[in-house]
C-alpha positions as semicolon CSV with decimal commas, in nm:
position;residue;x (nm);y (nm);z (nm)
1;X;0,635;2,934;0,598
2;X;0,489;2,611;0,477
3;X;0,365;2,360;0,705
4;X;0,352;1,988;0,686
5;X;0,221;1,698;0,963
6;X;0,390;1,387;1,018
7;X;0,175;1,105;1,211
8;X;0,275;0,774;1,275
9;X;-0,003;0,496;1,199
10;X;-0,040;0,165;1,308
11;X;-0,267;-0,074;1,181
12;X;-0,503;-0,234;1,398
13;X;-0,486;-0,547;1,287
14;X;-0,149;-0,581;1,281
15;X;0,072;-0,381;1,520
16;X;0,415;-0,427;1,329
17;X;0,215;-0,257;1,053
18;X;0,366;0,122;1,128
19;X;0,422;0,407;0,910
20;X;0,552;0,753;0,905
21;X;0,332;0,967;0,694
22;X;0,342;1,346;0,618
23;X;0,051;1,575;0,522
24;X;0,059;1,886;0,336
25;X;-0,208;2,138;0,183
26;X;-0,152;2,328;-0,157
27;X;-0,335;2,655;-0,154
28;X;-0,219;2,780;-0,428
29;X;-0,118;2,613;-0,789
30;X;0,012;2,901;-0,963
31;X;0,229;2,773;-1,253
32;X;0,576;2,928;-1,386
33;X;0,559;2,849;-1,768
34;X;0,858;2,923;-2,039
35;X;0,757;3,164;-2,295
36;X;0,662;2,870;-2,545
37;X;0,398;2,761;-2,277
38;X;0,661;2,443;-2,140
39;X;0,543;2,435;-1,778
40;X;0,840;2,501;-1,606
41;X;0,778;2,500;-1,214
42;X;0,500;2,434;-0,954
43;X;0,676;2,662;-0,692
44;X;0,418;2,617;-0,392
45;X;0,354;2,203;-0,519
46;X;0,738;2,161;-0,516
47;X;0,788;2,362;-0,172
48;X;0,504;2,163;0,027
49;X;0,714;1,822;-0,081
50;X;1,005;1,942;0,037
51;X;0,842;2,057;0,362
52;X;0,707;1,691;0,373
53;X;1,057;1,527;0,248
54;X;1,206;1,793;0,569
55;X;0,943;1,671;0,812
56;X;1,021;1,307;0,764
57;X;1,380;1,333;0,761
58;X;1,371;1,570;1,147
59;X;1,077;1,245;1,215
60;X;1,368;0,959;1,129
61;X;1,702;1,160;1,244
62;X;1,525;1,160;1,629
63;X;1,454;0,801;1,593
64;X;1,789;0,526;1,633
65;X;1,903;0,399;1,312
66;X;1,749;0,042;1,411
67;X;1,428;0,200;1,437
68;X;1,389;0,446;1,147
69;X;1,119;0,379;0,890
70;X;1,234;0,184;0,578
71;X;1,148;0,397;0,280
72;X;0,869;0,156;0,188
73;X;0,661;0,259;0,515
74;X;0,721;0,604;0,429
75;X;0,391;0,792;0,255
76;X;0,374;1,159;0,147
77;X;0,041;1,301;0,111
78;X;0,025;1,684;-0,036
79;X;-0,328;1,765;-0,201
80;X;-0,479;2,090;-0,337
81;X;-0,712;2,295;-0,129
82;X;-0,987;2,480;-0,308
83;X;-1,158;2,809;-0,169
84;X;-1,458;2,572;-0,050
85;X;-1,231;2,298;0,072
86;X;-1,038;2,002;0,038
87;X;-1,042;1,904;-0,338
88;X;-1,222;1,555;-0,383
89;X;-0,964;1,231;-0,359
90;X;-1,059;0,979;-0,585
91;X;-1,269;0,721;-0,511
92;X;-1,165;0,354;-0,395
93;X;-0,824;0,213;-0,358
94;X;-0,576;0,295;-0,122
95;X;-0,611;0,663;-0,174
96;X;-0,998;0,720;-0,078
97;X;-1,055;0,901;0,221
98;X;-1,279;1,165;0,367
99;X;-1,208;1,558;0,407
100;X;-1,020;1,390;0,837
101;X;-0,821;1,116;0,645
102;X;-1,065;0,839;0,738
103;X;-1,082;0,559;0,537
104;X;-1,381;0,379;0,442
105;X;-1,421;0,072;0,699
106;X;-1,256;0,313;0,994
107;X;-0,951;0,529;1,078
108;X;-0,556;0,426;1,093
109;X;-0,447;0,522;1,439
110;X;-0,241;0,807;1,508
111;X;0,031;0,868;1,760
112;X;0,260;1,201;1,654
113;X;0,506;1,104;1,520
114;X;0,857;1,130;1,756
């Protein structure tokens, strides 16, 4: 069974700054490929989104329809895991973080999401 985490953040700064975001982990990246080489399918990349796209929706459907997340405060994160650990992320932007999520400059805060 694949497993995904859903956390809401707040900002700081800025307490009407909230998101939903979902975490996943791919461990494996074995690729389904026609017999003319076409890449066809990333079966375990395609079923952690889904567990991630499940997650939110179970995250929003306990939540009243005034205060669900509006699908720009929605983030999906789902990253490749190597046999050492978490694969790098690249560096600056929005995207940088270290192997707990932290950003450089400190952490989002965290409350499970409901």
């Amino acid at each position: 069974m694949r497993r995904s985490t859903c956390f809401q953040c707040v900002a700081r700064d800025n307490p009407s700054d909230d998101r939903l975001i979902a975490f996943a982990q791919i461990r494996d990246l074995t690729e389904l490929r026609e017999h003319d080489g076409r890449l066809v399918a990333l079966p375990t990349a395609e079923d952690a989104i889904a567990t991630c796209l499940d997650s939110i929706r179970r995250a929003q459907s306990q939540r009243t329809a005034a205060n669900r997340f509006p699908h720009q405060r929605i983030v999906v994160y789902v990253w490749p895991v190597t046999e050492v650990g978490f694969t790098e992320l690249p560096a600056g932007g929005a995207h940088a973080a270290d192997h707990r999520g932290r950003r450089p400059g400190g952490d989002p805060v965290h409350r499970p999401a409901p």
